[in-house]
mmCIF file of the protein (N, C-alpha, C, O) and its ligand, coordinates in Angstrom:
data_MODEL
# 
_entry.id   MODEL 
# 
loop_
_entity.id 
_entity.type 
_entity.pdbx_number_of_molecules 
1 polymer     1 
2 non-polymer 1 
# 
_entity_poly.entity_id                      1 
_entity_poly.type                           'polypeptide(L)' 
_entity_poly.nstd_linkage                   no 
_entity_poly.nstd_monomer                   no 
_entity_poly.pdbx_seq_one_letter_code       
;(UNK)(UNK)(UNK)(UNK)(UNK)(UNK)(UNK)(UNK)(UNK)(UNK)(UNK)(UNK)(UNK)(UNK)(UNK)(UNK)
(UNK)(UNK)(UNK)(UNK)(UNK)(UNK)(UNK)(UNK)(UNK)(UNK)(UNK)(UNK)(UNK)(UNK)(UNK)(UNK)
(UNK)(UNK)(UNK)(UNK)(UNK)(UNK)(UNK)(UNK)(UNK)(UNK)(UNK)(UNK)(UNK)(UNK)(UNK)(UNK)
(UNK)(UNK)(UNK)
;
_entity_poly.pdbx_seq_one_letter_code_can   XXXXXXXXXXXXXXXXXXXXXXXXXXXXXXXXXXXXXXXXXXXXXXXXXXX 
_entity_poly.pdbx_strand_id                 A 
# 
loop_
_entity_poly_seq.entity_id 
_entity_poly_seq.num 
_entity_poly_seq.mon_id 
_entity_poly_seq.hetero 
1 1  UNK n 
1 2  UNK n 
1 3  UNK n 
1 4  UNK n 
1 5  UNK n 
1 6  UNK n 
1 7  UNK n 
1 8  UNK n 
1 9  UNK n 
1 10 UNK n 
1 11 UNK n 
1 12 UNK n 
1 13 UNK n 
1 14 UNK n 
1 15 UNK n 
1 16 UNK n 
1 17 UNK n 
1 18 UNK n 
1 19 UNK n 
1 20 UNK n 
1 21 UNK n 
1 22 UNK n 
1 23 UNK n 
1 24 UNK n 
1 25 UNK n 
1 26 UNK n 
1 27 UNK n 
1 28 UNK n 
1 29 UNK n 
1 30 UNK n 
1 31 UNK n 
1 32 UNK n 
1 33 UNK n 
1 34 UNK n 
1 35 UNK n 
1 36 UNK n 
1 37 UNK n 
1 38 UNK n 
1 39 UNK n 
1 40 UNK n 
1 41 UNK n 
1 42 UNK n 
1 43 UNK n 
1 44 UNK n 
1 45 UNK n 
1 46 UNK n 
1 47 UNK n 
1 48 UNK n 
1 49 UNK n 
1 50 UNK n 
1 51 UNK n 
# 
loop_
_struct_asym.id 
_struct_asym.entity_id 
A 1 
B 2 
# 
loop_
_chem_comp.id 
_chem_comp.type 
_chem_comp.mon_nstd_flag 
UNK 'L-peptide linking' . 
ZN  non-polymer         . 
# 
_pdbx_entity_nonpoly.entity_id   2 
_pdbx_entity_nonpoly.name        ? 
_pdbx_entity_nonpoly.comp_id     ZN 
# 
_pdbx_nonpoly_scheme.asym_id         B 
_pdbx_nonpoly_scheme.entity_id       2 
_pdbx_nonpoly_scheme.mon_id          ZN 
_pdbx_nonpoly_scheme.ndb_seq_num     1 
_pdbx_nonpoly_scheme.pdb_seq_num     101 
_pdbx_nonpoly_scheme.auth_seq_num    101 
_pdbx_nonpoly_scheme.pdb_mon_id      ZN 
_pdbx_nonpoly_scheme.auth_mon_id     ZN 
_pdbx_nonpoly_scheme.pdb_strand_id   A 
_pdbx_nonpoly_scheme.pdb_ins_code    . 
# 
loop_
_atom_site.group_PDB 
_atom_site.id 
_atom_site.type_symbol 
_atom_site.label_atom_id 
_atom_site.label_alt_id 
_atom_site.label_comp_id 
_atom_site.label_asym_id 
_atom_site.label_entity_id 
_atom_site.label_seq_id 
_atom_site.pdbx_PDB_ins_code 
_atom_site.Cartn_x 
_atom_site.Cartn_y 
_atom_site.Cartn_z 
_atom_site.occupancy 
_atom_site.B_iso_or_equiv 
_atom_site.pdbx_formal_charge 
_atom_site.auth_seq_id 
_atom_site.auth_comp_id 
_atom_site.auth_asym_id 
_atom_site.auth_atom_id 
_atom_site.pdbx_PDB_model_num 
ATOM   1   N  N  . UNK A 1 1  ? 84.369 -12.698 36.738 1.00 0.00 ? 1   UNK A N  1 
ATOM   2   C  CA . UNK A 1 1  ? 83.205 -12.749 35.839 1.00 0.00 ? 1   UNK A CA 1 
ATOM   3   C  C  . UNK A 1 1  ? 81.921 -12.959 36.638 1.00 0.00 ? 1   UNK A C  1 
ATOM   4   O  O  . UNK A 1 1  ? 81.811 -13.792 37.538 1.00 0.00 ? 1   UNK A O  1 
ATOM   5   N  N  . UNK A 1 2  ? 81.151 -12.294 36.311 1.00 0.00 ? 2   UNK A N  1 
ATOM   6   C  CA . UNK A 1 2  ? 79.984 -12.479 36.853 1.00 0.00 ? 2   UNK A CA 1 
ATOM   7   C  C  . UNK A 1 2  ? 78.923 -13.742 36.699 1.00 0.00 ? 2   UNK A C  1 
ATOM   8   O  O  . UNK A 1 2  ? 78.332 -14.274 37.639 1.00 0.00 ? 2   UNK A O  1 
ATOM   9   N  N  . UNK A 1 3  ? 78.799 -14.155 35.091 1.00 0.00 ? 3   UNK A N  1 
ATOM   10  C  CA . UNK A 1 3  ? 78.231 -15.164 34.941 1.00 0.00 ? 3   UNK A CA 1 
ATOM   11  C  C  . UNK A 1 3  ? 79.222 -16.249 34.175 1.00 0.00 ? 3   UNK A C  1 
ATOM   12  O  O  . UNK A 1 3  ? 79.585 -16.453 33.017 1.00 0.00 ? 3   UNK A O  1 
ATOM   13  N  N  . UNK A 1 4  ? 79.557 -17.090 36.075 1.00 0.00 ? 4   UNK A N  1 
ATOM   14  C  CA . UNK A 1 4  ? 80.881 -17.959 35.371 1.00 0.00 ? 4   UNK A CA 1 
ATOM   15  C  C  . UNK A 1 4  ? 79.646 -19.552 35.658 1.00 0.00 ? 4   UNK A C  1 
ATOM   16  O  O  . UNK A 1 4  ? 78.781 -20.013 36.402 1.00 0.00 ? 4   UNK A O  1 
ATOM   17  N  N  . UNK A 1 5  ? 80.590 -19.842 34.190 1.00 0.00 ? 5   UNK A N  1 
ATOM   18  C  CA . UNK A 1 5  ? 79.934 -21.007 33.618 1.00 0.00 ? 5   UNK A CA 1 
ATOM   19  C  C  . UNK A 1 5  ? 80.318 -21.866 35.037 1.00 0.00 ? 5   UNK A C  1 
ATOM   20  O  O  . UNK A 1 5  ? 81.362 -21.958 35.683 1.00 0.00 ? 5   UNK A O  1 
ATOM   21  N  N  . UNK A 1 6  ? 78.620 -22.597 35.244 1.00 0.00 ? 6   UNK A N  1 
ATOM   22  C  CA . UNK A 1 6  ? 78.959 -23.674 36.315 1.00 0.00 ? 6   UNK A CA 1 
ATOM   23  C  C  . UNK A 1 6  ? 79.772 -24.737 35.803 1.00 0.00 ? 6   UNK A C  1 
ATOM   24  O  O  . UNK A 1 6  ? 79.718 -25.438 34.793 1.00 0.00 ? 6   UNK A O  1 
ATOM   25  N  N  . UNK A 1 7  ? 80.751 -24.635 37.060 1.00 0.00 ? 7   UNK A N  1 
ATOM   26  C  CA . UNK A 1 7  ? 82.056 -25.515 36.910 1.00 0.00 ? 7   UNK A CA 1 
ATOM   27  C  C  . UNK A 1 7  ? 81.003 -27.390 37.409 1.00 0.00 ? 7   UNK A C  1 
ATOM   28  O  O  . UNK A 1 7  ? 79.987 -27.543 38.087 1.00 0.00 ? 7   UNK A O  1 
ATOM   29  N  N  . UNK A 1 8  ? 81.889 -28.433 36.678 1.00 0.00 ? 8   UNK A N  1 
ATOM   30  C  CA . UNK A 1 8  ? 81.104 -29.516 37.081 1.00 0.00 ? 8   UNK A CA 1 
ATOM   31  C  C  . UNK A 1 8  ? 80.637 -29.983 38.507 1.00 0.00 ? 8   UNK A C  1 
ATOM   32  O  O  . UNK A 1 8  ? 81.411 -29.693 39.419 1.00 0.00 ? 8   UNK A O  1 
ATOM   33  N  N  . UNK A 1 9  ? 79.693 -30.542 38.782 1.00 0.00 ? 9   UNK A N  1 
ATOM   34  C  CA . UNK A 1 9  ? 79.634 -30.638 39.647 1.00 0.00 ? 9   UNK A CA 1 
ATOM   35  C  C  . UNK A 1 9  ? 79.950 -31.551 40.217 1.00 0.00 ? 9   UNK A C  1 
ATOM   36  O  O  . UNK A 1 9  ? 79.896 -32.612 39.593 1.00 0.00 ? 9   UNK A O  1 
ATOM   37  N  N  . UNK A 1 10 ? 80.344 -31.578 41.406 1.00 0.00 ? 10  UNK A N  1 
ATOM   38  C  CA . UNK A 1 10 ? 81.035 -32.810 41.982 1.00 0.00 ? 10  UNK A CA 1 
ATOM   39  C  C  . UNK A 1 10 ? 79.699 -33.635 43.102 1.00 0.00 ? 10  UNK A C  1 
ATOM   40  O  O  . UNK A 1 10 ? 79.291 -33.289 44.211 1.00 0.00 ? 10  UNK A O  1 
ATOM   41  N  N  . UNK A 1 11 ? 79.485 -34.290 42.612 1.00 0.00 ? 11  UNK A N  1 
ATOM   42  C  CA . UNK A 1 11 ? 78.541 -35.359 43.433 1.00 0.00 ? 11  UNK A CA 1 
ATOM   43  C  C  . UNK A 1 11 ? 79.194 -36.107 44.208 1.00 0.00 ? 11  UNK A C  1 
ATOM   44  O  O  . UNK A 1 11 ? 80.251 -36.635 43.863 1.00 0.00 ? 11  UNK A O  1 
ATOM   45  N  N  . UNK A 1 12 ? 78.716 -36.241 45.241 1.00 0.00 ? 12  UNK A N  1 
ATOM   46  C  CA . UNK A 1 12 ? 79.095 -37.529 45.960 1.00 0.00 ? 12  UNK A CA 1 
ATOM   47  C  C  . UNK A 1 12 ? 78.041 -38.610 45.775 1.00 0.00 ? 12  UNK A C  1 
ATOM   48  O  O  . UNK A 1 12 ? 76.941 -38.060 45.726 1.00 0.00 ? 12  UNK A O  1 
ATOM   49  N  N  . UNK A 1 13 ? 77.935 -39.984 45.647 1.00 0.00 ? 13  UNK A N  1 
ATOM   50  C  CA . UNK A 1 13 ? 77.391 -40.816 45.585 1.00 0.00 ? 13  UNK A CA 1 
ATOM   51  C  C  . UNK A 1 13 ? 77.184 -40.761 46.694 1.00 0.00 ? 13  UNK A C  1 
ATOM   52  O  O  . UNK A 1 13 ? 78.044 -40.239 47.404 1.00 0.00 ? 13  UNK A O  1 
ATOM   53  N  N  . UNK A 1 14 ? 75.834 -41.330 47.354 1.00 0.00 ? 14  UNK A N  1 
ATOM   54  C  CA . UNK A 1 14 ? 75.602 -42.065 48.909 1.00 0.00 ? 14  UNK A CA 1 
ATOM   55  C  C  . UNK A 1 14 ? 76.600 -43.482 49.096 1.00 0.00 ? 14  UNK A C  1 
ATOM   56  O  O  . UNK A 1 14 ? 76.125 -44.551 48.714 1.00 0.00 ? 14  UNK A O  1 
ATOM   57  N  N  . UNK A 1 15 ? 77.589 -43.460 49.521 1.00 0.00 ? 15  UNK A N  1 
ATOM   58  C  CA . UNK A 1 15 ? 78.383 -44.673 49.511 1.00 0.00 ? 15  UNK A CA 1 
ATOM   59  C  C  . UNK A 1 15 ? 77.906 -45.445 50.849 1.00 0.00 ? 15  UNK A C  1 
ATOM   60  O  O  . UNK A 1 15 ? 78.030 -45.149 52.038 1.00 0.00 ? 15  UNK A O  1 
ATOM   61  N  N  . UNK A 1 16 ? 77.439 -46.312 50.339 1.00 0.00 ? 16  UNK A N  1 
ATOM   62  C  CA . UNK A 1 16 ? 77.182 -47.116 51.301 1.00 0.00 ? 16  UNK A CA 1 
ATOM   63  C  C  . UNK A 1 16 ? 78.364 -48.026 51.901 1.00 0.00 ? 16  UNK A C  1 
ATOM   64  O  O  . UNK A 1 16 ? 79.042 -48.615 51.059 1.00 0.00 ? 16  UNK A O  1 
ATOM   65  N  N  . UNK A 1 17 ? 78.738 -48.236 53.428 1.00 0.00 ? 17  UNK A N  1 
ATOM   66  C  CA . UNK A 1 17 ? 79.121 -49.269 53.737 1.00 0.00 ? 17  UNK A CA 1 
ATOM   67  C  C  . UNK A 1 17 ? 79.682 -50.420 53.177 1.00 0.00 ? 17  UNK A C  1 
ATOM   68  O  O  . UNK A 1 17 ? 79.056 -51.406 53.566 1.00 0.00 ? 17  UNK A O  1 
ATOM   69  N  N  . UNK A 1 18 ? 80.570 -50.695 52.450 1.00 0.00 ? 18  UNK A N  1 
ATOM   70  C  CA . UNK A 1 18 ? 80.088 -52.330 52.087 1.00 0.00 ? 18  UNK A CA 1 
ATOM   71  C  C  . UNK A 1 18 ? 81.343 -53.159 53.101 1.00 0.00 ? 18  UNK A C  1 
ATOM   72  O  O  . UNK A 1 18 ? 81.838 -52.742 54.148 1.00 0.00 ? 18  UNK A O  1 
ATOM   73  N  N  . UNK A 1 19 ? 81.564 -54.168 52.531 1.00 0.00 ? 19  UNK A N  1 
ATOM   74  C  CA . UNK A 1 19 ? 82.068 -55.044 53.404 1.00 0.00 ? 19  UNK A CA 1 
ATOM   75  C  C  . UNK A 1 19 ? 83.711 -55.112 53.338 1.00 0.00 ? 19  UNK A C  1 
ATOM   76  O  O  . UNK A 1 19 ? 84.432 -55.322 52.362 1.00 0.00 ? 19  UNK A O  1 
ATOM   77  N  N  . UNK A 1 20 ? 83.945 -54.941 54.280 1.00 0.00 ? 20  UNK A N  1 
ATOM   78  C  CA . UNK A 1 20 ? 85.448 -55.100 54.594 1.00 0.00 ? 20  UNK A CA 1 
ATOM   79  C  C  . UNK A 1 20 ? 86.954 -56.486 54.245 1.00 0.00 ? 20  UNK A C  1 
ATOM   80  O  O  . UNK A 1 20 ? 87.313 -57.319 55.078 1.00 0.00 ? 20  UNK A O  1 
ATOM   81  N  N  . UNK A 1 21 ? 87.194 -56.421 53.671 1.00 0.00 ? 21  UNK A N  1 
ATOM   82  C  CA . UNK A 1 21 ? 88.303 -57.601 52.812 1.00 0.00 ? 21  UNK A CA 1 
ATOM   83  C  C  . UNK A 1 21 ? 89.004 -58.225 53.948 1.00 0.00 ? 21  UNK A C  1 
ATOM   84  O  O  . UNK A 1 21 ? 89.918 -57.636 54.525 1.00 0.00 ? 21  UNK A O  1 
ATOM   85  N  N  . UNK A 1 22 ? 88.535 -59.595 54.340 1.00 0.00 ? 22  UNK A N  1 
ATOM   86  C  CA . UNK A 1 22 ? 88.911 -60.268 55.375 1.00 0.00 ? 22  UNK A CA 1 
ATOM   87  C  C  . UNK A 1 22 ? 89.963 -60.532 55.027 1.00 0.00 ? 22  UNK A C  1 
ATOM   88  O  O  . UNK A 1 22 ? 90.191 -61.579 55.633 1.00 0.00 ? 22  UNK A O  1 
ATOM   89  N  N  . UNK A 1 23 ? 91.344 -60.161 54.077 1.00 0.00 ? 23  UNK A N  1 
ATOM   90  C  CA . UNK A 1 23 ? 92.598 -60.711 53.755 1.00 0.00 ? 23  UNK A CA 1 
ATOM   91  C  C  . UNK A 1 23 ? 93.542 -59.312 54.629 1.00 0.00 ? 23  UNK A C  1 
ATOM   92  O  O  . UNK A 1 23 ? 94.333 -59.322 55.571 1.00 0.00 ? 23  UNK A O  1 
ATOM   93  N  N  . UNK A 1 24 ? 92.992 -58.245 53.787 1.00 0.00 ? 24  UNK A N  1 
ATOM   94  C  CA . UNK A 1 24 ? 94.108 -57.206 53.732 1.00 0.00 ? 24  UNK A CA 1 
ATOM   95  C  C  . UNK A 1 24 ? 93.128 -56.087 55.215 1.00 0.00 ? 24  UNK A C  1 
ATOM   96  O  O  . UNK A 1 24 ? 93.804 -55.543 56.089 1.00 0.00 ? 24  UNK A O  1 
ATOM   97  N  N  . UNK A 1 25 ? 91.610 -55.959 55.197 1.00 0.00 ? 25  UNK A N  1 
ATOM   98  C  CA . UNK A 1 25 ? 91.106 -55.187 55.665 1.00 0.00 ? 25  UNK A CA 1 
ATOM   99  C  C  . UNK A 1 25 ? 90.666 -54.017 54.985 1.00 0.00 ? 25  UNK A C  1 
ATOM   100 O  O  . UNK A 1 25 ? 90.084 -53.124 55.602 1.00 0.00 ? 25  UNK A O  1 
ATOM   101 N  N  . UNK A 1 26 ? 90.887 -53.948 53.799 1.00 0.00 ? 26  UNK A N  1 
ATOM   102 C  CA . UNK A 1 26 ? 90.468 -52.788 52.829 1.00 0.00 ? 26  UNK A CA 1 
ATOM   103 C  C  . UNK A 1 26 ? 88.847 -52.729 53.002 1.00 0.00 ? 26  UNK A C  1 
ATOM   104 O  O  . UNK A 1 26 ? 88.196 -53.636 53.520 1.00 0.00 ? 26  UNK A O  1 
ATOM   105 N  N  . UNK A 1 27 ? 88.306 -51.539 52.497 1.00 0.00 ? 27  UNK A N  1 
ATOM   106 C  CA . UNK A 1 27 ? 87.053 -51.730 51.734 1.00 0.00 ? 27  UNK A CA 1 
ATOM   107 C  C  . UNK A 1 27 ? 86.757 -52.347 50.941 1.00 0.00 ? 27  UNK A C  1 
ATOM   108 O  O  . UNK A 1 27 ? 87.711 -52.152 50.188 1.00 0.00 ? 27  UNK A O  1 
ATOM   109 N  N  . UNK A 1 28 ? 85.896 -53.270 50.240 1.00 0.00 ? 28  UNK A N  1 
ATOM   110 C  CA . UNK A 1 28 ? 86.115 -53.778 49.095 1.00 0.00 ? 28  UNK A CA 1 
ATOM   111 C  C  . UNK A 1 28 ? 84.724 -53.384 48.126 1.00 0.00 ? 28  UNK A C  1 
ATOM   112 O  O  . UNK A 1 28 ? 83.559 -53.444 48.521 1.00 0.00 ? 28  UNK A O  1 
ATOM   113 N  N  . UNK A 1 29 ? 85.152 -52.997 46.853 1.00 0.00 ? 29  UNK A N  1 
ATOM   114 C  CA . UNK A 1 29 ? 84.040 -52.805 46.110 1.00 0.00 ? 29  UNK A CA 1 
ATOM   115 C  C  . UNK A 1 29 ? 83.216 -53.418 45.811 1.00 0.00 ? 29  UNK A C  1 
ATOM   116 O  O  . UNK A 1 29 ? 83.221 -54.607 45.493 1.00 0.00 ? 29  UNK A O  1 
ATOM   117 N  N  . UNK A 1 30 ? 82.298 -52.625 45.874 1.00 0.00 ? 30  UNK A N  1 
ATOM   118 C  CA . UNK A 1 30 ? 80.745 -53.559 45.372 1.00 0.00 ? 30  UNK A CA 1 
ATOM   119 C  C  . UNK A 1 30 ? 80.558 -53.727 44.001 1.00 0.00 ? 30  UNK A C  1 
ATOM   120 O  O  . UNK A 1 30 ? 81.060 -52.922 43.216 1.00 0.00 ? 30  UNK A O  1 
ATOM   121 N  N  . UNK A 1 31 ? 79.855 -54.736 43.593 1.00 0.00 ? 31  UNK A N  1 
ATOM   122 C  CA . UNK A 1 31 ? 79.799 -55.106 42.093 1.00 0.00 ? 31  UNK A CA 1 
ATOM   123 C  C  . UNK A 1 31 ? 78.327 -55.656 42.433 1.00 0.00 ? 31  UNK A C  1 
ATOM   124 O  O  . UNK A 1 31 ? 78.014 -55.988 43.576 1.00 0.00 ? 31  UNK A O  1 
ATOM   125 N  N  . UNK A 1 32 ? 77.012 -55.754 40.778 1.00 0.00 ? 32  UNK A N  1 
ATOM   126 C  CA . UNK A 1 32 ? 76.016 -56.617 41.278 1.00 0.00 ? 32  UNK A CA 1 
ATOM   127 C  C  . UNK A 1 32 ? 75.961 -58.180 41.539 1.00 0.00 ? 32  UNK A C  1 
ATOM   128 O  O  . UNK A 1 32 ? 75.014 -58.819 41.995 1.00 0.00 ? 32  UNK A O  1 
ATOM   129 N  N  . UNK A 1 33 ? 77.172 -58.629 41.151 1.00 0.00 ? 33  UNK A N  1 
ATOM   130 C  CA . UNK A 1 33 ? 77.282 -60.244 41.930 1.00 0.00 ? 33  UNK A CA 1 
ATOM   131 C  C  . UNK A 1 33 ? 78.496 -60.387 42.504 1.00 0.00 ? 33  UNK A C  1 
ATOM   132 O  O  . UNK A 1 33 ? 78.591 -61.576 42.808 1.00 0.00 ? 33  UNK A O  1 
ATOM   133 N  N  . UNK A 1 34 ? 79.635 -59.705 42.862 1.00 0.00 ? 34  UNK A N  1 
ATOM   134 C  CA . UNK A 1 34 ? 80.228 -59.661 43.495 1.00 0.00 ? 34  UNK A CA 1 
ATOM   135 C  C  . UNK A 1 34 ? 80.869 -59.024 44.722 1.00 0.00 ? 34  UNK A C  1 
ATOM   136 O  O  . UNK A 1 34 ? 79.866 -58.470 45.171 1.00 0.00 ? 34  UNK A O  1 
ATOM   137 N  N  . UNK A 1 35 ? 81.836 -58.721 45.567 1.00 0.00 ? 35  UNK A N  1 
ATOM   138 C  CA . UNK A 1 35 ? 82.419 -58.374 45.870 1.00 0.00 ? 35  UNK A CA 1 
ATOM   139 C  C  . UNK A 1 35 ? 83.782 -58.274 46.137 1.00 0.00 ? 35  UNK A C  1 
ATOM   140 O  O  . UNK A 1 35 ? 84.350 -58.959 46.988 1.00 0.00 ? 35  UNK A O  1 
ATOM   141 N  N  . UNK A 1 36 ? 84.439 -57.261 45.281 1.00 0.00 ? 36  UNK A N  1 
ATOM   142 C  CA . UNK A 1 36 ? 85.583 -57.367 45.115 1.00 0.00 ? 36  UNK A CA 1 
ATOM   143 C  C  . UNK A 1 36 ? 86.726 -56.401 46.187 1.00 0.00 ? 36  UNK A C  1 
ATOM   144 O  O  . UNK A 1 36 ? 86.338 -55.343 46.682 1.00 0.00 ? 36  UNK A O  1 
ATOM   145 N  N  . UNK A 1 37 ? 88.052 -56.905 46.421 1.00 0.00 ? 37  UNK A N  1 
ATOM   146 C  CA . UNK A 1 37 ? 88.936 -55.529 46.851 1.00 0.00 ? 37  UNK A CA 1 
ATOM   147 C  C  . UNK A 1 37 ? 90.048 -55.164 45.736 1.00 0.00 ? 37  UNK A C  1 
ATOM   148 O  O  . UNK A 1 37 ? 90.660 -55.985 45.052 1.00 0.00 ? 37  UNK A O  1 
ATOM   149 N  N  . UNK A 1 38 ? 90.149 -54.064 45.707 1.00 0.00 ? 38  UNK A N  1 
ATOM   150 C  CA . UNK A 1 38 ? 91.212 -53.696 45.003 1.00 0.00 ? 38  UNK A CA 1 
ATOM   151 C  C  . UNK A 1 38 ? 92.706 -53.341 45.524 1.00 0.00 ? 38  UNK A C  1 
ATOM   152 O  O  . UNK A 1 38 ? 93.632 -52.762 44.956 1.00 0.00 ? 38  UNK A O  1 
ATOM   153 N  N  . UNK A 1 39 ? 92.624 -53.750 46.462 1.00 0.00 ? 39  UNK A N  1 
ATOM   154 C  CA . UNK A 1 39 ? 93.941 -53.989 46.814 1.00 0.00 ? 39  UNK A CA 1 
ATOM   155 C  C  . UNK A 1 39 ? 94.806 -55.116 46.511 1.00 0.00 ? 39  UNK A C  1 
ATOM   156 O  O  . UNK A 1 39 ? 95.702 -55.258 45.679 1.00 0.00 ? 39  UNK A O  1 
ATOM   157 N  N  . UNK A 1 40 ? 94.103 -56.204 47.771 1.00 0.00 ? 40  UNK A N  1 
ATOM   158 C  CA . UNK A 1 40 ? 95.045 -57.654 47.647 1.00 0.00 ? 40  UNK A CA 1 
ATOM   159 C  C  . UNK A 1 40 ? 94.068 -58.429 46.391 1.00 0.00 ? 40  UNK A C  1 
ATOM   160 O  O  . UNK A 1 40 ? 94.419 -59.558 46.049 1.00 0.00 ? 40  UNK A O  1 
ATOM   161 N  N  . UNK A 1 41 ? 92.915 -57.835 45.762 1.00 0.00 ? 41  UNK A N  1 
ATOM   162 C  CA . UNK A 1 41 ? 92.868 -58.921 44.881 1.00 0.00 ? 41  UNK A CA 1 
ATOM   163 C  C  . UNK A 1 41 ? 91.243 -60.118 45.341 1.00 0.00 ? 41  UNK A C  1 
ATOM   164 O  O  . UNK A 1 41 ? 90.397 -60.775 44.736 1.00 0.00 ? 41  UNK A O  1 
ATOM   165 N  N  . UNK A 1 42 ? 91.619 -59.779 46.762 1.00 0.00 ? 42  UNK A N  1 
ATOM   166 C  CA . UNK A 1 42 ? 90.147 -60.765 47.083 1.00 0.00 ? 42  UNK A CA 1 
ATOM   167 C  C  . UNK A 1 42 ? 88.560 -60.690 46.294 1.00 0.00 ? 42  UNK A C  1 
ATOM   168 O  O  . UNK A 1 42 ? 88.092 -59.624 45.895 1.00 0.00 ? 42  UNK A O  1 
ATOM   169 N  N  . UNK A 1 43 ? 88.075 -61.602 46.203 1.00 0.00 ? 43  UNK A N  1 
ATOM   170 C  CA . UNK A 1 43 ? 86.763 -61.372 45.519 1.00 0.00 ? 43  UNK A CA 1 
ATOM   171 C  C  . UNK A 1 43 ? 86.043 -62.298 46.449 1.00 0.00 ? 43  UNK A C  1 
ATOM   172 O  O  . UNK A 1 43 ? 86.595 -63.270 46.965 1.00 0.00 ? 43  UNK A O  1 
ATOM   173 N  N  . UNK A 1 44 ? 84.400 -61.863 46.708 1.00 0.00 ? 44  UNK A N  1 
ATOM   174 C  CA . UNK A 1 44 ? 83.691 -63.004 47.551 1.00 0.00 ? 44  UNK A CA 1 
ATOM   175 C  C  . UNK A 1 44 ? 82.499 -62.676 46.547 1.00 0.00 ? 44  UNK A C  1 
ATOM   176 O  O  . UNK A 1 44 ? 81.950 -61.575 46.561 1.00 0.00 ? 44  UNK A O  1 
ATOM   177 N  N  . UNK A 1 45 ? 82.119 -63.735 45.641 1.00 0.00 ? 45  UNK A N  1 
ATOM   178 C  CA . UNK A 1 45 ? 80.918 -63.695 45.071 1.00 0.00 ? 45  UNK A CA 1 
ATOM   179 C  C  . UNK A 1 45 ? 79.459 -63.807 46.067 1.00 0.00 ? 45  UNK A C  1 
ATOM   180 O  O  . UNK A 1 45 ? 79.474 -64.023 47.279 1.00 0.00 ? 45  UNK A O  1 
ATOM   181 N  N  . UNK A 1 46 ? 78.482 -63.646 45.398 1.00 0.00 ? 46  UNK A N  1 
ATOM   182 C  CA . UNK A 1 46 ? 77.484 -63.228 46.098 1.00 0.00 ? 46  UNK A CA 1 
ATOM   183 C  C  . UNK A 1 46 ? 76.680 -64.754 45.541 1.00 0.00 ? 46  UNK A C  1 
ATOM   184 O  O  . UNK A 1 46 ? 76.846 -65.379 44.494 1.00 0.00 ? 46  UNK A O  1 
ATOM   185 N  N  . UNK A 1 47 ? 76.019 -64.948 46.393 1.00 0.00 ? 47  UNK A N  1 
ATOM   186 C  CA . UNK A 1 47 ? 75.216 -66.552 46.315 1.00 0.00 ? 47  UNK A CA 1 
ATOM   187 C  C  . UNK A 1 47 ? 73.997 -66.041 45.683 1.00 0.00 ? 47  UNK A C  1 
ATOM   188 O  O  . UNK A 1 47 ? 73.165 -65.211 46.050 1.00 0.00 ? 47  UNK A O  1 
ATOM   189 N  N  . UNK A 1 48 ? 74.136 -66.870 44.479 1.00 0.00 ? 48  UNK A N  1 
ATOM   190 C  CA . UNK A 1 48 ? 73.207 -66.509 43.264 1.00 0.00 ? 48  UNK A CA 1 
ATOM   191 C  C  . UNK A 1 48 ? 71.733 -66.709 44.517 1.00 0.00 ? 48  UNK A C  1 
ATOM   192 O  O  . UNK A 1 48 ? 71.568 -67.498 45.448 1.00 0.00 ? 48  UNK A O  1 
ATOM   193 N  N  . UNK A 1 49 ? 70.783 -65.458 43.902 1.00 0.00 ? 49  UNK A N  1 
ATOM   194 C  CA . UNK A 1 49 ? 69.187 -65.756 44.392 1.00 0.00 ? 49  UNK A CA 1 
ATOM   195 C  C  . UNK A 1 49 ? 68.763 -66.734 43.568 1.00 0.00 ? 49  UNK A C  1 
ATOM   196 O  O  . UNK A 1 49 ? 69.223 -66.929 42.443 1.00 0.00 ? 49  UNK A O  1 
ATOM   197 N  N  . UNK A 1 50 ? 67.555 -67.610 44.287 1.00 0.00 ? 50  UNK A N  1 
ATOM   198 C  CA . UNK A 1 50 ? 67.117 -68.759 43.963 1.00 0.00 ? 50  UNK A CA 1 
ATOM   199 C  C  . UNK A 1 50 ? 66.070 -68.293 43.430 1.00 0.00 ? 50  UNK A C  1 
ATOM   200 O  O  . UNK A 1 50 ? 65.295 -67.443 43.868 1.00 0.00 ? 50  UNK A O  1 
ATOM   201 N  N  . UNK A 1 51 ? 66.052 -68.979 42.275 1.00 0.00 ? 51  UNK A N  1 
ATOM   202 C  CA . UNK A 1 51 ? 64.398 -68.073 41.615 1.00 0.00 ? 51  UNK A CA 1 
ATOM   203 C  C  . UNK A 1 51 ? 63.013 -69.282 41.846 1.00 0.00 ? 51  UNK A C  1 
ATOM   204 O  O  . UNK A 1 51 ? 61.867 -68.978 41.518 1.00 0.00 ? 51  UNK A O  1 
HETATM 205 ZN ZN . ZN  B 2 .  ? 92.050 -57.043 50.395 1.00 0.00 2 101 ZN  A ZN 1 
# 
């Protein structure tokens, strides 16, 4: 077909870096007050800003 419907597009997010799960070594996901891994489970909250 000539005019084929654009298929979705696949974006990549700019993934930034984040910090590495000092238990297992995973990546661990970013959250806005946390940081979590989804592997072993670790979470390292983020130290509330002082207003
Ligand atoms: Zn982990």
């Amino acid at each position: 077909m000539a005019d084929e419907k654009k298929k979705e597009k696949k974006t990549f997010k700019p993934y930034k870096p984040g910090k590495m799960c000092p238990k297992c070594g995973s990546r661990m996901a970013e959250h806005s007050d946390r940081s979590s891994c989804g592997r072993c489970g670790y979470a390292e909250f983020r130290a509330p800003a002082k207003k």
